[in-house]
Each structure stands twice: as C-alpha cells, then as structure tokens.
C-alpha positions as CSV (number, residue, x, y, z in Angstrom):
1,X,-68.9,-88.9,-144.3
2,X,-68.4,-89.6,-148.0
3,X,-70.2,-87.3,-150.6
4,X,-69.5,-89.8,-153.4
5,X,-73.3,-90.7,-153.2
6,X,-75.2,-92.3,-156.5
7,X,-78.4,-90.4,-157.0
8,X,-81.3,-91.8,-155.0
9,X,-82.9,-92.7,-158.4
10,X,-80.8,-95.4,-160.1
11,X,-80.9,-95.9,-164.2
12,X,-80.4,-93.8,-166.8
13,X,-83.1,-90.9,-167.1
14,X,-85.6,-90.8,-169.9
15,X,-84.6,-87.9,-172.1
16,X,-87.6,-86.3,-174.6
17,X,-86.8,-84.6,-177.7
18,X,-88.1,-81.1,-177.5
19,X,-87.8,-77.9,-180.3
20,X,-86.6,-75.2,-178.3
21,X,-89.6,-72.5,-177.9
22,X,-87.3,-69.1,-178.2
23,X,-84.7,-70.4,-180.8
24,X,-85.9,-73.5,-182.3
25,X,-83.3,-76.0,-181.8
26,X,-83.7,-79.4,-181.6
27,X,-82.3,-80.9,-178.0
28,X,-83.4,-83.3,-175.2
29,X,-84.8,-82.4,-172.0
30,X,-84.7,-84.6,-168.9
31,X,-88.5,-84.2,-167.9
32,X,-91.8,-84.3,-169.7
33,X,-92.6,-81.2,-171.1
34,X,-96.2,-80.0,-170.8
35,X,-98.4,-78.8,-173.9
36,X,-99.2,-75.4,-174.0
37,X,-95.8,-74.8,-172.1
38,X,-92.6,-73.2,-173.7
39,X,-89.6,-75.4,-173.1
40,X,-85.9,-74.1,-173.7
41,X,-82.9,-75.5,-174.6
42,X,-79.8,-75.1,-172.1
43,X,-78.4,-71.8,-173.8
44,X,-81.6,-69.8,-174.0
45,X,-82.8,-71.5,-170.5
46,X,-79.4,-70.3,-169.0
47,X,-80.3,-66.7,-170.7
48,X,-83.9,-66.4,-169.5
49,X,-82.6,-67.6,-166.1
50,X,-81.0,-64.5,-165.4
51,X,-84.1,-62.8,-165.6
C-alpha cells in the first residue's frame, strides 16, 4: 500500500489575501473567507485553537 498519494484535487490552490481579524496582518488563506466572519492568520489561528 503506498501513502505517497497526490491530493484528490490536482492544481495549485487559489490563495485570498486576507487582514488578520485579531492582529492585523496581511497573509493568505486557502479558502474564501466569508463577510461578517473573523479570519486569522496561522499564529493567532494556532493560539485561538487551543481554546
């Protein structure tokens, strides 16, 4: 059995450039974020996550 798969999903993925809602960095997310809805960069993401 190899686990050396590709992802399902071939191509690059579509990356949106986001302002991060608790510290205000500029970064890319991998999803479209949704108005209304805070969206975190990786550091303060990783922080909240432990929540």
């Amino acid at each position: 059995m190899s686990y050396n798969r590709k992802p399902r999903f071939g191509g690059p993925r579509e990356m949106h450039k986001i302002k991060c809602s608790e510290c205000g960095e500029d970064t890319e997310v991998p999803f479209k974020p949704i108005e209304g809805r805070p969206v975190y960069c990786r550091e303060c993401y990783q922080k909240r996550k432990k929540y």
